[in-house]
KEDONU-361077 format. One record per residue (C-alpha): x, y, z. Coordinates in steps of 0.2 Angstrom, whole numbers, plus 5000, padded with zeros to 4 digits. Layout:
BEGIN
x:y:z
X:Y:Z
...
//
This chain:
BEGIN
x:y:z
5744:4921:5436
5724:4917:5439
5729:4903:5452
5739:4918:5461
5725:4930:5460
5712:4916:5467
5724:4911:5481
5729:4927:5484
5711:4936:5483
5698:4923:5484
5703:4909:5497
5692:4907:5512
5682:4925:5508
5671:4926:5523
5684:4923:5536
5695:4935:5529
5681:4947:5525
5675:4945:5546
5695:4946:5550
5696:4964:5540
5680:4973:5548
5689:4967:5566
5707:4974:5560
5695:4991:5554
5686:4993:5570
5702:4992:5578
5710:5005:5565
5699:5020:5571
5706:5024:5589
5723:5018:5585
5725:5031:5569
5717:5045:5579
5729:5042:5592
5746:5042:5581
5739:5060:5574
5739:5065:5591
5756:5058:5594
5760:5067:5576
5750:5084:5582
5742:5082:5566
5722:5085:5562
5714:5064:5565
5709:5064:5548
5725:5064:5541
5728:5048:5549
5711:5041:5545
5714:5045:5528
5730:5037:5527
5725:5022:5537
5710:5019:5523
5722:5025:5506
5738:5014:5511
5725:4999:5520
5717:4998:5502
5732:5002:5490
5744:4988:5500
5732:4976:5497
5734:4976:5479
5752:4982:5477
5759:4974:5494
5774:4959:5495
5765:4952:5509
5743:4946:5509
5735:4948:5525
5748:4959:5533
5739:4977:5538
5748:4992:5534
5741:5012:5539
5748:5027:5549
5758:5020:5563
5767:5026:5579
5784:5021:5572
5781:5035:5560
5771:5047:5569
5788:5047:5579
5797:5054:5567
5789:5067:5560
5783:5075:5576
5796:5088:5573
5794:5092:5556
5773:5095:5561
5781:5107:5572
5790:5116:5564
5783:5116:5546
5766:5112:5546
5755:5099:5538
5759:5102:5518
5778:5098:5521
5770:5082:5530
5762:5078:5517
5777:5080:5503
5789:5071:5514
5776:5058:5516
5777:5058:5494
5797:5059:5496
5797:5045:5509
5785:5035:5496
5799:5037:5482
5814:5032:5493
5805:5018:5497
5802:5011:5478
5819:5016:5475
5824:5003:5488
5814:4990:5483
5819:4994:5463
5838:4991:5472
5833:4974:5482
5834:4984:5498
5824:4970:5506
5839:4956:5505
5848:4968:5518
5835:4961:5532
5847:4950:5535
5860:4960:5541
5848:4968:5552
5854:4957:5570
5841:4952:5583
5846:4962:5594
5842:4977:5583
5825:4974:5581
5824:4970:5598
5829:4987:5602
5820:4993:5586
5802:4985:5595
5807:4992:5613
5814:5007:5609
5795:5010:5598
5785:5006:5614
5795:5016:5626
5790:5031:5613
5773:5030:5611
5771:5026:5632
5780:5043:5633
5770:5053:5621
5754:5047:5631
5759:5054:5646
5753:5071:5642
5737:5065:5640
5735:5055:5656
5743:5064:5671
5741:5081:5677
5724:5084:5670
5708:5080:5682
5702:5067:5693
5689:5061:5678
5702:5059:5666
5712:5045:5679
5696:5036:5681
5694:5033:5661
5710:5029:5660
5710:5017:5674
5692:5011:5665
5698:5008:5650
5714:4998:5656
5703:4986:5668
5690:4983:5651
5704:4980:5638
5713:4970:5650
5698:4960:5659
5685:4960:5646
5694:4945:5634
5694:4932:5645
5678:4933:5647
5670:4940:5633
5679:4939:5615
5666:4941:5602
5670:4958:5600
5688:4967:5602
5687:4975:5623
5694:4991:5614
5681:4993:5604
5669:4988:5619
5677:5002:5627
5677:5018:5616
5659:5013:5615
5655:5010:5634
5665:5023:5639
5660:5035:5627
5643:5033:5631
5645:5037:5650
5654:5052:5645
5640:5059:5636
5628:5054:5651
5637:5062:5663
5647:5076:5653
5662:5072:5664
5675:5088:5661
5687:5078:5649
5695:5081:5633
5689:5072:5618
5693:5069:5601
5681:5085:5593
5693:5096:5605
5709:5093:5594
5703:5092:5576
5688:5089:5566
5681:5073:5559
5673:5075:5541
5663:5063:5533
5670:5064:5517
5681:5053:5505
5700:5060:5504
5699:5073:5490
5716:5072:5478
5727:5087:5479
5746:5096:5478
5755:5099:5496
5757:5118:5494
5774:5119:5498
5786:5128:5488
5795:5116:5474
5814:5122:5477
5829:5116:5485
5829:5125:5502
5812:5113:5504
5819:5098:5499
5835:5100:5512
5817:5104:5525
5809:5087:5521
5822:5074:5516
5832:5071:5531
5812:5067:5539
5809:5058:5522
5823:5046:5522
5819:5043:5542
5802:5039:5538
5808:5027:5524
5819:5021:5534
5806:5016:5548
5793:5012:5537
5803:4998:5530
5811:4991:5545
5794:4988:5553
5785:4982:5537
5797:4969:5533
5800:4964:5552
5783:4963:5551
5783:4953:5535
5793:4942:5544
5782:4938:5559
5768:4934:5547
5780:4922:5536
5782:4913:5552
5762:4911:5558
5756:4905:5542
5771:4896:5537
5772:4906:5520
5786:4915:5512
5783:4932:5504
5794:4943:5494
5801:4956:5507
5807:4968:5490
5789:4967:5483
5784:4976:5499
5796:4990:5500
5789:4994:5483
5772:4992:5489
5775:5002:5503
5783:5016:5492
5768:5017:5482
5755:5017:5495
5764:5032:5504
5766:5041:5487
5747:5039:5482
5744:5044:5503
5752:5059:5502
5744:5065:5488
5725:5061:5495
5732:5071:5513
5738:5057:5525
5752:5055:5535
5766:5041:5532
5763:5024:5537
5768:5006:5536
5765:4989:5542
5757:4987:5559
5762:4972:5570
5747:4975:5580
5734:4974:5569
5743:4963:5557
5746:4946:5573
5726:4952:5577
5722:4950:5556
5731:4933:5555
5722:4926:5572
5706:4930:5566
5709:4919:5552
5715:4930:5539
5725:4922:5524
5722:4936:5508
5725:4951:5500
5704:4953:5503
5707:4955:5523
5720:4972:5520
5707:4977:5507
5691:4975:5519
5697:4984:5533
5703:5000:5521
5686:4998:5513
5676:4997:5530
5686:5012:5539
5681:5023:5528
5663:5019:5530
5662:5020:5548
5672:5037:5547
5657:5041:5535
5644:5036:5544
5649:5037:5562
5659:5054:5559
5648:5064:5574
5651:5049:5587
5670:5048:5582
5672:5068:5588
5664:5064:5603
5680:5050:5611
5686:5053:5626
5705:5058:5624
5708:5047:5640
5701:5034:5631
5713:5034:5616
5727:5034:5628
5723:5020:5636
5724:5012:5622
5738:5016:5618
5749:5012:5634
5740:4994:5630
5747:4996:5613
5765:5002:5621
5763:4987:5632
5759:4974:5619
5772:4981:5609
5786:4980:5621
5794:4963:5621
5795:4958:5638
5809:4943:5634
5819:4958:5633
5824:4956:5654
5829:4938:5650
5836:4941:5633
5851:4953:5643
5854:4941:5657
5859:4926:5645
5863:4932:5626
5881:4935:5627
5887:4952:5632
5890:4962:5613
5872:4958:5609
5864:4963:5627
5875:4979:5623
5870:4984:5605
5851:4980:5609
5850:4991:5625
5861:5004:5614
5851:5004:5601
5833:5008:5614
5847:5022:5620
5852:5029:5604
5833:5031:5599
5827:5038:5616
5840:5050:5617
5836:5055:5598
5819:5053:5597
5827:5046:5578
5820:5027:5577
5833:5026:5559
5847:5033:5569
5845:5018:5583
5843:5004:5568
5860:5011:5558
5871:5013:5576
5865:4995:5580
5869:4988:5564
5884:4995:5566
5889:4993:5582
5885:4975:5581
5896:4973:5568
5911:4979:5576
5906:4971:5590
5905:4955:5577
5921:4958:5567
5930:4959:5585
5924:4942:5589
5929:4933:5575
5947:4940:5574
5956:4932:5587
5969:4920:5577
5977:4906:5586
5995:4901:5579
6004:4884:5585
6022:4884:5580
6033:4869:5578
6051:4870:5579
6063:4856:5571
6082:4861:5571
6082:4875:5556
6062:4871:5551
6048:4881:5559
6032:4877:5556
6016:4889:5560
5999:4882:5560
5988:4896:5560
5969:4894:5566
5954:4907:5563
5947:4919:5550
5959:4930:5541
5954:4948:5534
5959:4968:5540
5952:4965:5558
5962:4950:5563
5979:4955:5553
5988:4961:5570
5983:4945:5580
5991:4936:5566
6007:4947:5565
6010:4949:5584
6010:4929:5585
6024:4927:5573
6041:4929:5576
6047:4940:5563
6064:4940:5568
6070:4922:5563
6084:4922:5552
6092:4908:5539
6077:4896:5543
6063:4885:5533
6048:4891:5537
6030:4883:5533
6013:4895:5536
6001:4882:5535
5983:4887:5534
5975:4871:5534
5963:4878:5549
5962:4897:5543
5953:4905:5526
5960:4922:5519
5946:4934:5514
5951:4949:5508
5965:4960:5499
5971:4965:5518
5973:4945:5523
5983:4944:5504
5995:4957:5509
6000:4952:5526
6005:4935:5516
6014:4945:5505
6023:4956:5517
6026:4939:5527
6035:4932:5513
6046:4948:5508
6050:4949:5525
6055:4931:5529
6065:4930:5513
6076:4945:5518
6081:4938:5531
6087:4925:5523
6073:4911:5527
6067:4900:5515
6046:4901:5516
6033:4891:5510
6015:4894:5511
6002:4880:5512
5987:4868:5513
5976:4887:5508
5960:4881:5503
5950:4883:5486
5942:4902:5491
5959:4908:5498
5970:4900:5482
5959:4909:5473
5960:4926:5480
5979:4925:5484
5982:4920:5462
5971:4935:5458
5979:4948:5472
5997:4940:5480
6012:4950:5474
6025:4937:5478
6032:4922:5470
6020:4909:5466
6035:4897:5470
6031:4900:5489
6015:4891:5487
6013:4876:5491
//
């Protein structure tokens, strides 16, 4: 356990220390741009970033992945702020906390696997599309001034690293650009104009809503979505980081982690979050390999919220959406155009499908389950086609029968058969096939009932050990048909 700790906390404390104030200079703009996508106050997802940042860092599955408020979340809840103000943000951020340990207490995180490609391709794509989209307001349509920070800010963020890397280019622009917007009091819209910024720690409270059920049936459809998201992109994240650092970490941990973090959140006033893939690839390059780099940049983003309160008010708006296209664009996986042109056909489908389903929502949850879904059909579909060779000598037919056998693939099976033989011996070998459920079982059974009507003598053989098994426990028929 103290060999875990160390590893875990103490390993290579100055890099990851340097790797968290980095993630938390980058954690300001991006959370007061996600509560502008949410239409929430910025604090609430400065405090959120800070709480679940710090809280993560302890209780988390994964070290040095960063967690805070993130678009996939803002997304949802964009409604819900709408409609029903912050406080019933803030419970279903609570609600979205508890789903969220209920999964992880079930071992939610082992259904990853079942989660195709091509869905979280869609799941990544769909999430970039969105937040481009909800910048758009903030860019066009509003004054000359405001197209020439934008276009600024683009050309530093996108120039700026290959010349100059010491410091992230979009923290060289917020401060650049900021500073040429006091200097010259350009008629733009900044930061101070859609909330306040208090320097102040998050104070503990209750969300004044009312406890009863007409609330609960407000919040919990937003809740589960939240959850939902939340986890998808924590533990697709999770993954991404197994794979940089070659290490493994325990995806059901995580969702419990993530439930926690988002309870506590809710109760100190920030909006949901989860695990950022940004932040989390820019944590990992700078060298991060601990729990102490997640911990730094909560730590560190409070303090500058503290002490640089009076100069956060005074960003630019165009600035932040800037930013954020870059983030839409980084986001975006751009393999995307290839991926349709040569992954077969079922899984170009389910992963433009699922971008569809979530545009056409705004749900990010409801794209993930129909893709899962889909792909599954789409899967079952593939693997039902059942080949039968048939042999006939004088009065003895023999059928060898090719492919997986379960409900989906029954009527292959069936229509290849010729079920009107009469006074014949007749051999199902499934030497090549494999029975998997109760449906493959009964279509045996009726097989046999059938043929031995009809006056055919029937013989099933060559099953292997799995379907043996499953046709002792469920078959109907005469155990002197097997063979």
């Amino acid at each position: 356990m103290l060999h875990k700790l160390k590893r875990e906390w103490l390993t290579a404390p100055g890099t990851n220390i340097l790797a968290g104030i980095v993630v938390a200079l980058a954690l300001i703009p991006e959370a007061i741009a996600f509560s502008i996508i949410a239409g929430v106050d910025p604090m609430v997802g400065l405090y959120a970033s800070f709480i679940i940042a710090v809280v993560i860092s302890f209780v988390g599955g994964r070290p040095a992945m960063i967690s805070a408020a993130t678009g996939s979340v803002a997304l949802v809840i964009v409604p819900l702020v709408r409609d029903h103000g912050v406080q019933y943000l803030l419970a279903a951020t609570i609600l979205m906390g508890i789903i969220q340990i209920i999964f992880g207490i079930l071992k939610i995180g082992r259904l990853m696997k079942f989660i195709p490609n091509s869905v979280m391709i869609g799941f990544v794509n769909a999430l970039a599309i969105m937040i481009f989209m909800t910048q758009i307001k903030h860019i066009f349509g509003i004054s000359i001034p405001t197209y020439l920070f934008v276009i600024a800010t683009l050309l530093i963020i996108y120039l700026l690293p290959r010349v100059f890397n010491k410091l992230p280019a979009l923290l060289v622009a917020i401060i650049l650009l900021t500073t040429v917007y006091i200097v010259t009091g350009a008629n733009i819209e900044t930061v101070g104009d859609l909330g306040e910024i208090k320097r102040s720690l998050p104070q503990f409270f209750i969300p004044d809503v009312p406890f009863n059920l007409e609330t609960l049936q407000i919040i919990f459809p937003y809740a589960l979505s939240m959850a939902i998201v939340g986890l998808v992109e924590s533990l697709l994240t999770a993954r991404i980081v197994d794979q940089a650092t070659d290490t493994y970490s325990s995806k059901n941990q995580e969702s419990r982690g993530q439930g926690i973090a988002n309870v506590i959140n809710g109760f100190f006033g920030g909006m949901g979050g989860c695990a950022m893939i940004g932040q989390s690839v820019i944590n990992v390059r700078s060298g991060a390999t601990t729990r102490l780099s997640t911990f730094t940049a909560g730590i560190v983003l409070i303090i500058l919220i503290i002490v640089l309160g009076d100069w956060v008010v005074q960003i630019p708006m165009p600035i932040l959406a800037a930013i954020m296209v870059m983030v839409s664009i980084g986001t975006f996986d751009w393999r995307s155009f290839k991926f349709i042109k040569n992954a077969p056909r079922t899984d170009a489908f389910v992963m433009v499908l699922t971008v569809a389903i979530v545009l056409f929502t705004s749900n990010l949850a409801l794209g993930v389950i129909v893709g899962v879904i889909v792909s599954a059909l789409c899967f079952a579909t593939k693997i039902s086609n059942v080949t039968v060779i048939s042999e006939e000598k004088e009065d003895t037919i023999h059928y060898l029968i090719k492919g997986q056998i379960f409900f989906v693939s029954i009527d292959s099976l069936m229509s290849q058969l010729d079920l009107e033989l009469k006074h014949k011996t007749i051999y199902l070998n499934f030497e090549n096939a494999h029975l998997w459920d109760d449906s493959a079982v009964n279509a045996v059974d009726t097989l046999i009932d059938n043929y031995h009507k009809k006056g055919n003598t029937i013989y099933v053989q060559h099953l292997n050990k799995d379907s043996r098994k499953i046709v002792d426990e469920l078959s109907n028929a005469n155990k002197q048909h097997l063979l």
